[in-house]
N, C-alpha and C positions, 0 to 999 in steps of 0.2 A: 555452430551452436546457435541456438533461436533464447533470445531474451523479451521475455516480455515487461513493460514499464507501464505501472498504472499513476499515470504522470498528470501534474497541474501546471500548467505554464506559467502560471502567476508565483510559483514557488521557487523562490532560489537553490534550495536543498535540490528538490526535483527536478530543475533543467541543469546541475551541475552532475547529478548522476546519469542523466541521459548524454551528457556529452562523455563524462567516461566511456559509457556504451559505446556512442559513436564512434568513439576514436580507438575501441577495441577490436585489431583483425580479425578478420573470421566469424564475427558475432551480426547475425541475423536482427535485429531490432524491430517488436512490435510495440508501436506507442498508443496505450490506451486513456483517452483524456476522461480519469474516470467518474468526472462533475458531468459530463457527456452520454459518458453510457457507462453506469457503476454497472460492478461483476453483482449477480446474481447472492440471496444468501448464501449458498449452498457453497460458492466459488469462494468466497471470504474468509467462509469456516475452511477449508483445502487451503488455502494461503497462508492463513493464522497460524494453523496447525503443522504446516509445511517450516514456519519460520521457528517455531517453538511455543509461540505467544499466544496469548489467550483473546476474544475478541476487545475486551478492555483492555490490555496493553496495546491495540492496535486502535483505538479511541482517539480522536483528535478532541485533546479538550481547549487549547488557546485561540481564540475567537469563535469559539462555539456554546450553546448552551447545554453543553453534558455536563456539566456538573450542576447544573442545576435542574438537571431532568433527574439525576440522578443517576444515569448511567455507568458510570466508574462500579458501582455496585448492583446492577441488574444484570441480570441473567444473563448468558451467551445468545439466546433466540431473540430476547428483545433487544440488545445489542446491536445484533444483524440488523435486523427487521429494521431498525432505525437509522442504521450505517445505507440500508438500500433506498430507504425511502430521502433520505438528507446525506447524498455523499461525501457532502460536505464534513460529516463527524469522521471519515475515514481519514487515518493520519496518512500521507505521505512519504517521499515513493514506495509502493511496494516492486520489485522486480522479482520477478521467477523465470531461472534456467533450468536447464536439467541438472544443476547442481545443487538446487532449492530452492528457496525462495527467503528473501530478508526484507525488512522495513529498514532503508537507508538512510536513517539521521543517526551519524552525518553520512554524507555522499559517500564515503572511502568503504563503511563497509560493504557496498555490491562488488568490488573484487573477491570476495569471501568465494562468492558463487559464480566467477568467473573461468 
């Protein structure tokens, strides 16, 4: 099975769910550093929606200025649009199997989709 991880090395949460990954048999690991090369709007919305979430539950608001943009309450497009342009407001890890796809804080739930 192929995992994909949209991972921050600087994030504790984030390299503890990638070591999960790593240390699960049989699982294919793509690591996407995605302060690097964030996913496209289009792929965000397909992940959010994948996970159940809406793109503001997938909002990183702690050391960012969404909430004083206002974000938490605008739109899904301008959401995005702001998530692509400053990857930085994307919360962390997200991973997608072919079992689905979750935002892992904490690290334990990407066994969900293992």
């Amino acid at each position: 099975m192929k995992a994909t991880i949209w991972h921050n090395p600087a994030c504790g949460t984030s390299r503890k769910t990638l070591a999960i990954l790593e240390e699960t048999p049989g699982l294919d690991v793509e690591v996407i550093e995605y302060l690097k090369t964030p996913p496209a709007a289009a792929k965000l919305a397909q992940l959010y929606r994948d996970a159940g979430l809406t793109p503001q539950q997938g909002l990183r608001r702690r050391g960012t200025d969404a909430e004083a943009r206002g974000l938490p309450e605008a739109g899904d497009g301008e959401v995005l649009a702001a998530m692509v342009a400053e990857p930085i407001l994307i919360e962390r890890p997200l991973v997608e199997t072919d079992k689905g796809v979750r935002l892992c804080r904490p690290q334990d739930v990407v066994r969900e989709i293992l």
